[in-house]
MMTF fields as JSON, N, C-alpha, C and O atoms, coordinates in Angstrom:
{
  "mmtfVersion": "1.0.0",
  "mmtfProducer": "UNKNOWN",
  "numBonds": 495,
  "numAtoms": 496,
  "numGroups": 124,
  "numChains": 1,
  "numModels": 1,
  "chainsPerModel": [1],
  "groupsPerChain": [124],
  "chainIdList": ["A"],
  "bondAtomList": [4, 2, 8, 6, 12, 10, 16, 14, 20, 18, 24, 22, 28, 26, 32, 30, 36, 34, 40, 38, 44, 42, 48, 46, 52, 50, 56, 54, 60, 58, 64, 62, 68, 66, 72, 70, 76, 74, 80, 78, 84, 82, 88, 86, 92, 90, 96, 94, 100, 98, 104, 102, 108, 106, 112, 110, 116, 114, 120, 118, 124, 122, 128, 126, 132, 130, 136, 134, 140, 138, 144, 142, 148, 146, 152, 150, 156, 154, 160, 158, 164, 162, 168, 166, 172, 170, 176, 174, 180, 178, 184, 182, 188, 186, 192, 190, 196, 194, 200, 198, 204, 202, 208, 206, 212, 210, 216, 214, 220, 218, 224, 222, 228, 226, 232, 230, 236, 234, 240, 238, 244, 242, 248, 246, 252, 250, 256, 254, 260, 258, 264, 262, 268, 266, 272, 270, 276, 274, 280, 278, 284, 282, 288, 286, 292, 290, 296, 294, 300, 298, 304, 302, 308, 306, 312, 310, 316, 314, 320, 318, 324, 322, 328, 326, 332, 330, 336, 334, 340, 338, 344, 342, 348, 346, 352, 350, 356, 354, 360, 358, 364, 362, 368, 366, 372, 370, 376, 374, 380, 378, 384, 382, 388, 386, 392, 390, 396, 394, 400, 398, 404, 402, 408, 406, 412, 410, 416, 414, 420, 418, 424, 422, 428, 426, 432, 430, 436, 434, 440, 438, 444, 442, 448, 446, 452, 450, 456, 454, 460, 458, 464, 462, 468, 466, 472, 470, 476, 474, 480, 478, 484, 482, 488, 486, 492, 490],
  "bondOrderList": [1, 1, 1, 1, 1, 1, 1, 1, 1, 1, 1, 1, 1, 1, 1, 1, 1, 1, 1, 1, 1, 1, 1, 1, 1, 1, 1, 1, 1, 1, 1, 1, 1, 1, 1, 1, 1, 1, 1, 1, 1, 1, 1, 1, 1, 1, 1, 1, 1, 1, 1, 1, 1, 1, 1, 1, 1, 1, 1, 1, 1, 1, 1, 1, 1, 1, 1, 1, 1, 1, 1, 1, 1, 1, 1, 1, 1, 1, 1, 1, 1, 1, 1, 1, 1, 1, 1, 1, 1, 1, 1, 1, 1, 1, 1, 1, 1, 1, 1, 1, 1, 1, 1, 1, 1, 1, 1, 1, 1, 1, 1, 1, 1, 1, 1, 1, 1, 1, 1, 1, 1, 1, 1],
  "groupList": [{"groupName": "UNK", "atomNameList": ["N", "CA", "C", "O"], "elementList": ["N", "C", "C", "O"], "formalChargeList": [0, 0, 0, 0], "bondAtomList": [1, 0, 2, 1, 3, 2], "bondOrderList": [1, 1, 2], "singleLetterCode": "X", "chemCompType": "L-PEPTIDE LINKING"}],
  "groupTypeList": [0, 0, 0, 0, 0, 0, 0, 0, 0, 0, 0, 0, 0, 0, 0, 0, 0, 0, 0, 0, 0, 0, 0, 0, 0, 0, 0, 0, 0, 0, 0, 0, 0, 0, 0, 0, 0, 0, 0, 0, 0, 0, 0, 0, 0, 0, 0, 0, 0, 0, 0, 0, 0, 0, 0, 0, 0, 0, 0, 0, 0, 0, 0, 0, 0, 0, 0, 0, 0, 0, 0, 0, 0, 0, 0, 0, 0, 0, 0, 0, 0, 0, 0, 0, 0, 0, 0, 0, 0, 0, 0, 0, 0, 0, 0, 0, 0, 0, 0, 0, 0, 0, 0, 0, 0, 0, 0, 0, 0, 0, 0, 0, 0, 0, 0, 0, 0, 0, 0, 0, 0, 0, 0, 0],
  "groupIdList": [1, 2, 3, 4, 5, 6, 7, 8, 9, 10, 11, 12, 13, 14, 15, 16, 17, 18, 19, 20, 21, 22, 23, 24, 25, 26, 27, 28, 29, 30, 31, 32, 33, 34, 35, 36, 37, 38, 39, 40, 41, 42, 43, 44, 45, 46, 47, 48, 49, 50, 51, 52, 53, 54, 55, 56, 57, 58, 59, 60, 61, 62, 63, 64, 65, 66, 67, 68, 69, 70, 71, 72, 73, 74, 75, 76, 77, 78, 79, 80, 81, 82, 83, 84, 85, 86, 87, 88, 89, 90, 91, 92, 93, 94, 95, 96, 97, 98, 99, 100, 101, 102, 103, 104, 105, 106, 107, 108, 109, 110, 111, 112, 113, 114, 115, 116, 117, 118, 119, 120, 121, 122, 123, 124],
  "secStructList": [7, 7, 7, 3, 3, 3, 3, 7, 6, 6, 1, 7, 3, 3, 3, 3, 3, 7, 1, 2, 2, 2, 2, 2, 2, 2, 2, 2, 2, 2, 2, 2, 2, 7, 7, 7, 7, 2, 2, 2, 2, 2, 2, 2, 2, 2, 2, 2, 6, 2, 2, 2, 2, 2, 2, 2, 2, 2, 2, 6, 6, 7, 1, 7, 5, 7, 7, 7, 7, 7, 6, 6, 6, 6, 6, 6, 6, 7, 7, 7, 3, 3, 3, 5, 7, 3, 3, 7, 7, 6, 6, 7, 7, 3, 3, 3, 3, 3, 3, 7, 6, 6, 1, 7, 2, 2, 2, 2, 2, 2, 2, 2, 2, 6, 6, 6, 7, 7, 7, 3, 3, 7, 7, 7],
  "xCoordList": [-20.969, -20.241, -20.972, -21.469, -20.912, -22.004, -20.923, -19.874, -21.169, -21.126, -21.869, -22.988, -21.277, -22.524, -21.939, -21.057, -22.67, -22.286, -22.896, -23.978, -22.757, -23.421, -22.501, -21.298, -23.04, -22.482, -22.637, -23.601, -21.547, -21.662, -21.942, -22.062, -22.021, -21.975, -20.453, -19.338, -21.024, -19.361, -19.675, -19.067, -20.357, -20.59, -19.117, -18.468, -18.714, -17.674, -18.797, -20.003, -18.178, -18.552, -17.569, -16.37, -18.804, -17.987, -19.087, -20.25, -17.807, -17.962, -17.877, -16.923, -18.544, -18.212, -18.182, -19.114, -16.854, -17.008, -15.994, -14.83, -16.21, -14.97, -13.268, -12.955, -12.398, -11.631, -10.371, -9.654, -10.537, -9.798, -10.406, -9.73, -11.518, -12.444, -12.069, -12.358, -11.546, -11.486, -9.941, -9.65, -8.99, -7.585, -8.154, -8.331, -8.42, -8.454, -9.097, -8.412, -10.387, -10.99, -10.01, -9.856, -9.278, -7.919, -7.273, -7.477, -6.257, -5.448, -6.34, -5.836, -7.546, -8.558, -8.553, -8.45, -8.599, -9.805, -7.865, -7.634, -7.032, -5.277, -5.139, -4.698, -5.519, -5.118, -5.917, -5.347, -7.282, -8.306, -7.53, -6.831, -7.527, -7.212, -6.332, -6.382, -5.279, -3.842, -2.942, -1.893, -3.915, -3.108, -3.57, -4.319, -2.956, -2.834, -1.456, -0.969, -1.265, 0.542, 0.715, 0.714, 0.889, 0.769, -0.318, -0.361, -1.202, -2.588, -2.807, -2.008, -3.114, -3.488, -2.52, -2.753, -0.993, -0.337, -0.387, -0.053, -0.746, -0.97, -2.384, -2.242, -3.53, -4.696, -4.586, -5.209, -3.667, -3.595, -3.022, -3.307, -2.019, -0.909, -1.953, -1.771, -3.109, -4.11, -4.942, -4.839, -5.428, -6.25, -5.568, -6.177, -4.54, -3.808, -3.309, -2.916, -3.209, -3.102, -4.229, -4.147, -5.618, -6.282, -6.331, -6.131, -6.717, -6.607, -5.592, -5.778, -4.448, -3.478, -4.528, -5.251, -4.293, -4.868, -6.811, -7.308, -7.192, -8.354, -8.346, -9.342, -7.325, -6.89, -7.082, -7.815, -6.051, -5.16, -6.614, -6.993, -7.588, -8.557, -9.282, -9.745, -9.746, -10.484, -9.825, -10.612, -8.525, -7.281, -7.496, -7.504, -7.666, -7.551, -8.666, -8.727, -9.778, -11.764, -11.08, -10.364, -10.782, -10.959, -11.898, -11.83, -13.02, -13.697, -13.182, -13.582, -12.454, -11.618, -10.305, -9.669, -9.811, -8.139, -7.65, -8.258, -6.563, -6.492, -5.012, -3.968, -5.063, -4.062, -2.672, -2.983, -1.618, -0.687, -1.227, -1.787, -0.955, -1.078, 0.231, 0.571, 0.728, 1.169, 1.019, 0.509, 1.558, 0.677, 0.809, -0.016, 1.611, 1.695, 0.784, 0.923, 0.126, -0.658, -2.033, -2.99, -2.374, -3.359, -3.553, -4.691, -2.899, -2.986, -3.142, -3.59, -2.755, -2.728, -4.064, -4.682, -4.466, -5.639, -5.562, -6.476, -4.432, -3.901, -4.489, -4.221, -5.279, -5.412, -6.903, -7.856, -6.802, -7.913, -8.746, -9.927, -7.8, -8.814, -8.631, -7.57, -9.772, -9.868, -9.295, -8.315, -10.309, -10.194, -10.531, -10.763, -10.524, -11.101, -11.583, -11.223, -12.513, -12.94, -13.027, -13.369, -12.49, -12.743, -13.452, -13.396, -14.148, -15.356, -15.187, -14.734, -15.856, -15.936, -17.176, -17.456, -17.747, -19.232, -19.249, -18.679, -19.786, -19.18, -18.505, -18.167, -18.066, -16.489, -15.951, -14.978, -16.651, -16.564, -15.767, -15.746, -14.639, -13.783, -14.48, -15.152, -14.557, -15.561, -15.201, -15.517, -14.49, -13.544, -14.474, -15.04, -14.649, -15.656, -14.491, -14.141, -14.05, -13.52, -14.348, -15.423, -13.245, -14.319, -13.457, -12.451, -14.057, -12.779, -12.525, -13.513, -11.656, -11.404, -12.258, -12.124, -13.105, -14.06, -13.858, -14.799, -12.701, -12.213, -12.665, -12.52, -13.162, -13.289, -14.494, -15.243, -15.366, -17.125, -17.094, -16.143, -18.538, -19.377, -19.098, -18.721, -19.261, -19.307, -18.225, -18.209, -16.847, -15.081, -15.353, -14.99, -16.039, -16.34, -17.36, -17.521, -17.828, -19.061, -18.462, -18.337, -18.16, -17.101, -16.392, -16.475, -15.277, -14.558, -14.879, -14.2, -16.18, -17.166, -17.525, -17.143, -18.124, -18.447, -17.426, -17.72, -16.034, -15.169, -14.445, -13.482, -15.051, -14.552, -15.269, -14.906, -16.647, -17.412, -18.696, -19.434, -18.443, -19.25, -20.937, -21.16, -21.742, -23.603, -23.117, -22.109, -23.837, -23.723, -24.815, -25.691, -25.104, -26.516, -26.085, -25.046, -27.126, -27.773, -27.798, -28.54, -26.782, -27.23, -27.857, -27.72, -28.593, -29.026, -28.092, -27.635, -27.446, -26.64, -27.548, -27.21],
  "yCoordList": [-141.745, -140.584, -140.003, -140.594, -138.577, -138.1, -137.492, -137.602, -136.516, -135.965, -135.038, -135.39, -133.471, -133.254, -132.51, -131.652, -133.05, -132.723, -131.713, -131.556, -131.018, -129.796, -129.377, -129.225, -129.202, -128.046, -126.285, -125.615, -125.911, -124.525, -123.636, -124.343, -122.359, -121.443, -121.544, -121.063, -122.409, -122.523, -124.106, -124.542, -124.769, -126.129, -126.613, -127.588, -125.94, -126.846, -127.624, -127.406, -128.572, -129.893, -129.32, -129.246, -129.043, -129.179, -130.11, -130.51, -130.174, -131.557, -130.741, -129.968, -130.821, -130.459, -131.64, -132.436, -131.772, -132.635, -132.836, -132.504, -133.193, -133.324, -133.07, -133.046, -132.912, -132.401, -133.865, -133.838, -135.018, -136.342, -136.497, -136.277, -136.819, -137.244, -136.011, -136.234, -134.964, -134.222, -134.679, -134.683, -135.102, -135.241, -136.706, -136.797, -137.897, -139.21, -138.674, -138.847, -137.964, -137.857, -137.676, -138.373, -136.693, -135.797, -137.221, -137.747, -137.889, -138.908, -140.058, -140.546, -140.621, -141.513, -140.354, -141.118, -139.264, -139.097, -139.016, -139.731, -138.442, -138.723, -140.144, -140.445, -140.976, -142.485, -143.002, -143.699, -142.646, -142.857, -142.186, -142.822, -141.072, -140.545, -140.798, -141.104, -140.491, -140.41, -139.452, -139.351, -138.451, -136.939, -136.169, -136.538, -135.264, -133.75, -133.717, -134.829, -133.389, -133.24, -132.181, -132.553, -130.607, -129.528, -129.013, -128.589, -129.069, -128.381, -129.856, -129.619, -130.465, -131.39, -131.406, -131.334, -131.501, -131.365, -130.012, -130.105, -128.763, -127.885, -127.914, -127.963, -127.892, -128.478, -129.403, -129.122, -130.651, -130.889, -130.658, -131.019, -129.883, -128.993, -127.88, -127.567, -127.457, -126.35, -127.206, -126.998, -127.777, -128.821, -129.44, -129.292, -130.048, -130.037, -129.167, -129.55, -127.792, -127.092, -125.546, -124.387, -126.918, -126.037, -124.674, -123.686, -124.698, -123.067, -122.277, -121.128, -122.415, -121.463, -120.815, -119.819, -121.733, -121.062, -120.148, -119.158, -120.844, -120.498, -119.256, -118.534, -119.016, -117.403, -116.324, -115.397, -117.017, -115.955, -115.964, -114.832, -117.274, -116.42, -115.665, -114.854, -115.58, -114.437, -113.253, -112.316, -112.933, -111.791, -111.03, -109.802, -111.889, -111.616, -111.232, -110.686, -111.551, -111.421, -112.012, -111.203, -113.404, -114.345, -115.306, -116.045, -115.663, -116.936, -118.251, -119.275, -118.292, -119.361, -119.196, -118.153, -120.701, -120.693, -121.263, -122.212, -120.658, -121.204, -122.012, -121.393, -123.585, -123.802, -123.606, -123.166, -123.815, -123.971, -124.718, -125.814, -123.899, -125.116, -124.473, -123.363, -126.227, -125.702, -125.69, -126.615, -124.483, -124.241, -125.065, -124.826, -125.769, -126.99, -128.209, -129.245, -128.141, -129.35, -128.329, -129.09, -127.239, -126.797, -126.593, -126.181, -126.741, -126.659, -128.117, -128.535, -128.696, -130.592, -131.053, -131.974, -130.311, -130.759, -131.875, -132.527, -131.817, -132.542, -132.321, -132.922, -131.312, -130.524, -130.89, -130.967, -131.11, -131.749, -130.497, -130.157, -130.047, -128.893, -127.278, -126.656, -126.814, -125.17, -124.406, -123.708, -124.86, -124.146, -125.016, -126.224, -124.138, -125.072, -123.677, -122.522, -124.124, -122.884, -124.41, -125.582, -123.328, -123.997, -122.893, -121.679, -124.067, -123.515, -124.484, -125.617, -123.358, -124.403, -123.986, -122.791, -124.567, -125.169, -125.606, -126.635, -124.917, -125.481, -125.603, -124.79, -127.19, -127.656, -128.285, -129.033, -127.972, -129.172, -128.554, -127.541, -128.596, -128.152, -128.578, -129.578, -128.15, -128.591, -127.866, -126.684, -128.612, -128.212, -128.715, -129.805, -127.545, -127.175, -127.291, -126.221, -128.395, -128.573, -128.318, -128.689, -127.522, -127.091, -127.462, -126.869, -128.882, -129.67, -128.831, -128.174, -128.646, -128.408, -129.077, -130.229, -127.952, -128.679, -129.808, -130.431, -130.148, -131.419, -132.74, -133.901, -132.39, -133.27, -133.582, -132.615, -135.274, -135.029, -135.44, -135.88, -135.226, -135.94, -137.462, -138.022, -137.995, -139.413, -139.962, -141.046, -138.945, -139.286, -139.041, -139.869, -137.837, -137.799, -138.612, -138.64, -139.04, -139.964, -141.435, -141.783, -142.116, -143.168, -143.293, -144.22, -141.96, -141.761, -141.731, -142.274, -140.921, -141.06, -142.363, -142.957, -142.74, -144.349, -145.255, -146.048, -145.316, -146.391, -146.099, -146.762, -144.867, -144.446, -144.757, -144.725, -145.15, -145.415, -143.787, -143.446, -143.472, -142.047, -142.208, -142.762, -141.593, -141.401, -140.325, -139.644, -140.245, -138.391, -138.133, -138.984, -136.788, -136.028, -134.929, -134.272, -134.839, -133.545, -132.359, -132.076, -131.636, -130.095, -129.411, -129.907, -128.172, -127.067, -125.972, -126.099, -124.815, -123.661, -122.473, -121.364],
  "zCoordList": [100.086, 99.62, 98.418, 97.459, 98.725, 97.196, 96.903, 97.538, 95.506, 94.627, 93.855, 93.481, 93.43, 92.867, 91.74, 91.782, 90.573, 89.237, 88.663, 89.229, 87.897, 87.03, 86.046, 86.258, 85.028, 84.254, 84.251, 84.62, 83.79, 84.347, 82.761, 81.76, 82.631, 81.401, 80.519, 80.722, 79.465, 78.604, 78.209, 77.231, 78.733, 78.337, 79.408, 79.027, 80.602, 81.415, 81.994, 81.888, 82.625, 83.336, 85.123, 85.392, 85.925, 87.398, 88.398, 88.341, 89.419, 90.093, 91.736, 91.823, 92.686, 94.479, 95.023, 95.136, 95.437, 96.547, 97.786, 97.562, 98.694, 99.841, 99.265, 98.074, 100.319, 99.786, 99.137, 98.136, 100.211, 99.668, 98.575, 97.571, 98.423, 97.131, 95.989, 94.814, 96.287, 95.052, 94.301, 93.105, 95.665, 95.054, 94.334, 93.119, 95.356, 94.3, 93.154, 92.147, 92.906, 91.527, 90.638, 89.635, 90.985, 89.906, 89.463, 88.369, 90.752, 89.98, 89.392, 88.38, 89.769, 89.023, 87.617, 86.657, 87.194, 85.871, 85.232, 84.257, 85.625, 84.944, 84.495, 83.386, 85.366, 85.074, 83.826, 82.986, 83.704, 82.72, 81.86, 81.071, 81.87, 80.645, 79.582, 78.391, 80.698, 80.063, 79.842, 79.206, 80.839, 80.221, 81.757, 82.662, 81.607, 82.545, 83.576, 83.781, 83.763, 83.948, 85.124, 86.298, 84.695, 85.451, 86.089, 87.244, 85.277, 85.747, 86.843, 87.749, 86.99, 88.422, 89.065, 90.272, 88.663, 89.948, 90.726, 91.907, 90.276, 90.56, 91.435, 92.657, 90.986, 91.665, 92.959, 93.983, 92.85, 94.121, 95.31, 96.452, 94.778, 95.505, 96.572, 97.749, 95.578, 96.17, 97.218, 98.427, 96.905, 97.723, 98.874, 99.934, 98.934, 99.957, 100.757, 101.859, 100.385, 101.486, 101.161, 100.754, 101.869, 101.589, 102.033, 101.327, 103.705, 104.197, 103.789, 104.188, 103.073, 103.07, 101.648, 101.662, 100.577, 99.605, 99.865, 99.327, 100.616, 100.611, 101.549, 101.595, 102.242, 102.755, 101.37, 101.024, 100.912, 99.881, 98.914, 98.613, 98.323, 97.578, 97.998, 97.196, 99.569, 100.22, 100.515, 100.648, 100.681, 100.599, 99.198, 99.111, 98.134, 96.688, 96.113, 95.012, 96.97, 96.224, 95.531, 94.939, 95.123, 94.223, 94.18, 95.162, 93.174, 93.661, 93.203, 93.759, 92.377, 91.944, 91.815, 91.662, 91.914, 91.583, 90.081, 89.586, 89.406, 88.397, 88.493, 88.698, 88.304, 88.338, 87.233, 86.126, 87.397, 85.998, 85.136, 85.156, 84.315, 82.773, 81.497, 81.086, 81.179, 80.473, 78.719, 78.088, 78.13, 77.514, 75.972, 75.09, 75.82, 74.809, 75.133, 74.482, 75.836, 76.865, 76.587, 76.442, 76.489, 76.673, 74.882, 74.659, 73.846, 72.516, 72.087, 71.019, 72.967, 72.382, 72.784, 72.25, 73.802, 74.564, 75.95, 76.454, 76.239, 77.239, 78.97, 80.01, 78.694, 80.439, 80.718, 79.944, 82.185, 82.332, 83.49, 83.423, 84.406, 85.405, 84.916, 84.978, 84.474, 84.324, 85.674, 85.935, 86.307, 87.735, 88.929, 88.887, 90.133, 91.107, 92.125, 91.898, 93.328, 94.091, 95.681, 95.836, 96.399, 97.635, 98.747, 98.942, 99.35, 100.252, 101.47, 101.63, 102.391, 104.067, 104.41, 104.328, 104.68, 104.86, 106.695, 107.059, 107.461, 108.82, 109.645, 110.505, 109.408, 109.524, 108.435, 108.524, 107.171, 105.851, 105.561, 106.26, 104.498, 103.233, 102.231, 102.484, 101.138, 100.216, 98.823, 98.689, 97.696, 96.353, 95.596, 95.674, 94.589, 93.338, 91.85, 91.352, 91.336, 90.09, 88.486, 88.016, 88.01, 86.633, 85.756, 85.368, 85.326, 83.913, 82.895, 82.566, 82.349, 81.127, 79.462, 79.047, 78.77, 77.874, 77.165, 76.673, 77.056, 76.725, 77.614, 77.231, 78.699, 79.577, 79.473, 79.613, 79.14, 78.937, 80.148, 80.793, 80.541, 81.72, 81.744, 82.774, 80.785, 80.991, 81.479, 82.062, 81.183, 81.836, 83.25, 84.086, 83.625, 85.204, 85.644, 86.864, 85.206, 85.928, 86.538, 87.712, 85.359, 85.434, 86.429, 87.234, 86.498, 87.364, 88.825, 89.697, 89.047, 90.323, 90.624, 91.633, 89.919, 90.004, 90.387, 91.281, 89.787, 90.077, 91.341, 91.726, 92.104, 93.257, 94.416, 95.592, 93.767, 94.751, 95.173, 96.097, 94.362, 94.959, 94.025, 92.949, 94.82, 94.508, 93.554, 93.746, 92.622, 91.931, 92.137, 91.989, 92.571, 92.868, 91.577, 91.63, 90.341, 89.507, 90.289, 91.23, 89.708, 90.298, 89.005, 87.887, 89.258, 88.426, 88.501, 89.637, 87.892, 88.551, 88.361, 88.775]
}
């Protein structure tokens, strides 16, 4: 199982990968943490039903989704996903997570790792 990590413009940290592997990542990097609440339950809510949402961002010219957050959690620093973008590749589903700057690489790496996943270096 890969993974592919990059950072994007903003110093976020994002992650592509399958669409199960994107929900376990969410509740693996919550459990590490200790925090995110709305914004991942929201995120996985999207991910689970992917085609509906991934209609509505192509209905919308949206390239990303932003989940809830709420916003005492987003002043505490509690939130862990910015956004997310889903793509189909094929027959793949394939969810592009963009942590919240609070979130380092090394919390996602870990998290990849104790899941069992390769990380492949991207460039953007």
């Amino acid at each position: 199982m890969k993974a592919r990590l990059y950072e994007i413009i903003g110093s976020y940290i994002a992650v592509e990968l399958d669409r199960e592997g994107a929900i376990n990542l969410l509740q693996k990097l919550r459990q590490n943490l200790g925090r995110g609440s709305d914004d991942v339950d929201d995120a996985i809510r999207m991910i689970r039903n992917f085609d509906t949402f991934y209609e509505f961002m192509r209905k919308k010219f949206k390239e990303y989704l932003t989940p809830k957050k709420n916003l005492s959690d987003m002043i505490k620093g509690l939130v862990i996903v910015d956004k997310i973008k889903l793509v189909k590749r094929d027959d793949e589903r394939i969810v592009v997570i963009v942590f919240d700057r609070s979130v380092s690489r090394e919390d996602v790496e870990k998290a990849l790792s104790e899941l069992g996943y390769s990380i492949e270096y991207a460039q953007t």
